[in-house]
C-alpha positions as CSV (number, residue, x, y, z in Angstrom):
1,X,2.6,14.4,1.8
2,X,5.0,16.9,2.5
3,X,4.4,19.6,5.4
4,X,5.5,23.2,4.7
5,X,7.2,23.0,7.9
6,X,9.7,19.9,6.9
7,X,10.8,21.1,3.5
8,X,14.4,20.5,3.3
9,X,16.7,18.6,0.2
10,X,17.0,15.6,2.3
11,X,13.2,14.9,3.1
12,X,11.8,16.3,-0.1
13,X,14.1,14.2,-1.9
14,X,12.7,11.0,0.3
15,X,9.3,11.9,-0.8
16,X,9.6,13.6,-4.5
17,X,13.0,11.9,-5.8
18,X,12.4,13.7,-9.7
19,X,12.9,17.4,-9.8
20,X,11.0,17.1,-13.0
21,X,8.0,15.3,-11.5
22,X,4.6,16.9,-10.8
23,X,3.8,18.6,-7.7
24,X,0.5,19.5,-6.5
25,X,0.4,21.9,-3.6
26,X,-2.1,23.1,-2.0
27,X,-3.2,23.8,1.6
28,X,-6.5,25.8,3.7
29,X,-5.8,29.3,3.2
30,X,-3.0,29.3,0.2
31,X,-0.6,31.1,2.6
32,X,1.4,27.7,3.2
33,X,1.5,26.5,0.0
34,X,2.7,29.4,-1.3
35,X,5.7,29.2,0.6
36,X,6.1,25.7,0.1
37,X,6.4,26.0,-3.9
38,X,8.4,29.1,-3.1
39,X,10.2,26.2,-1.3
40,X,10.5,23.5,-3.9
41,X,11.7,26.0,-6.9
42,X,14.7,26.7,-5.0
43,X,15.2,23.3,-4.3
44,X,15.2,23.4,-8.0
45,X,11.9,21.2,-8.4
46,X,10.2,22.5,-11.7
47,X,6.7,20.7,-12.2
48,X,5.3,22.8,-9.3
49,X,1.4,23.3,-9.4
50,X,0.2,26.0,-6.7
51,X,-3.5,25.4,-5.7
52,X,-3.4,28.2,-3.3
53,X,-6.3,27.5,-0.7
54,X,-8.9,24.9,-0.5
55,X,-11.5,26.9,1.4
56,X,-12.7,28.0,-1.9
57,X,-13.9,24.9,-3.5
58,X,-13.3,23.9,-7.5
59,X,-16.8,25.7,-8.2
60,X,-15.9,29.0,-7.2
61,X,-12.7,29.1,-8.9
62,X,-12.0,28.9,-12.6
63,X,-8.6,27.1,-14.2
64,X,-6.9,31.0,-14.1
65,X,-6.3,30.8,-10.6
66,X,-4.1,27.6,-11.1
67,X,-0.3,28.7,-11.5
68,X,2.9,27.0,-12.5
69,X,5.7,28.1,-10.1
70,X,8.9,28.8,-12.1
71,X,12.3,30.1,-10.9
């Protein structure tokens, strides 16, 4: 786990050493994870997977709403 808040090369590259490996973010809202793929691609991570918010569970929302971040 990586908080929004602590997104930096140093601890990022503690927790996801790859920039090619696959990153799942998600958070409540979508407003934090948002940023923190925002984050990550300028970091220069590439397998970033934005959930947006959880409050809307997997039934409510089809596969569309899933996005690959890209630079």
């Amino acid at each position: 786990m990586l908080p929004v808040g602590s997104i930096d090369e140093d601890t990022t590259a503690a927790v996801i050493p790859e920039k090619d490996d696959t990153v799942l973010v998600y958070c409540r809202s979508g407003n934090r994870s948002r940023t923190a793929s925002e984050a990550l691609v300028d970091l220069g991570y590439t397998g970033i997977y934005e959930f947006g918010g959880i409050t809307l569970g997997p039934t409510t929302r089809s596969r569309e709403c899933f996005k690959t971040i890209s630079p």
